[in-house]
N, C-alpha and C positions, 0 to 999 in steps of 0.2 A: 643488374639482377641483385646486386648485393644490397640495394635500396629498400626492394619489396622484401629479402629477407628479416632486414634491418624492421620494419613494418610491424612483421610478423610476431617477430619477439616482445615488443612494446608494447601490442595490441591492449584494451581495454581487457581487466581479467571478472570473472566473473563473481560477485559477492554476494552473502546470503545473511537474512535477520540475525542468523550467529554469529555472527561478525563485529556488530554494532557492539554498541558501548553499552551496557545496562541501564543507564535514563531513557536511552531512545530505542531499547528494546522495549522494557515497561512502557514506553507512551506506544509505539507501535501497538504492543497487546492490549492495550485503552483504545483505542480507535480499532480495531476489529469488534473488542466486545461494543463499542457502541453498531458499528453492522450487524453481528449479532442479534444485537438488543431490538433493533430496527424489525429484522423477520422475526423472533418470538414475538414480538407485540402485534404483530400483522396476524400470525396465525392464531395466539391467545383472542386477539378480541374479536377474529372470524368464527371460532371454535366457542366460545361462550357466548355469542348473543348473536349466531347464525347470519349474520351482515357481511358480505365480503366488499359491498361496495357503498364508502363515505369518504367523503371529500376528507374531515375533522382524522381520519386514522391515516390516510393517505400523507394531509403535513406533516404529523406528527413520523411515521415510518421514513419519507421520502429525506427530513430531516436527518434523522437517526444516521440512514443510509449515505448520506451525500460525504457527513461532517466524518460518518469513519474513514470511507473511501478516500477523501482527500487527506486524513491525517495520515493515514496508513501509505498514501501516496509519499507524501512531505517525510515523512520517517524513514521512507528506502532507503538502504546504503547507495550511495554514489558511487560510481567507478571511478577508479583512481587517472587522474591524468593522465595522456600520454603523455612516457618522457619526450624531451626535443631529440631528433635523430644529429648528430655527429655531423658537422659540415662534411664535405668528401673535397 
């Protein structure tokens, strides 16, 4: 039983955007405004020339979309290793 305690306390802890270092905050908040960026241009250019469906808005958005999502992905803080547990 002292093992799974041991476990317990090493466990992965949980980290959040505040945490990070300020390069890869700033690039994190770069890759959201490009998601962002992705939906205003979807609904700007549905809202001014009444078209919700084109192929040419669709690259352009699904682009936008993809490239924040994975930077913003690539930017998350990582969880710290588990330490190694103590031979017994």
């Amino acid at each position: 039983m002292q093992a799974d305690e041991d476990l317990a306390e090493v466990g992965p802890t949980t980290r959040s955007v505040s945490q990070m270092s300020l390069p890869r905050r700033v690039a994190f908040w770069g890759f959201a405004a490009l998601l962002i960026a992705g939906v205003v241009f979807y609904l700007w250019w549905g809202l001014s020339f009444g078209v919700w469906i084109d192929n040419g808005v669709y690259a352009v958005v699904i682009t936008l979309a993809l490239f924040g999502l994975a930077g913003m992905w690539l930017m998350m803080p990582n969880p710290p290793p588990p330490a190694e547990l103590p031979p017994h």
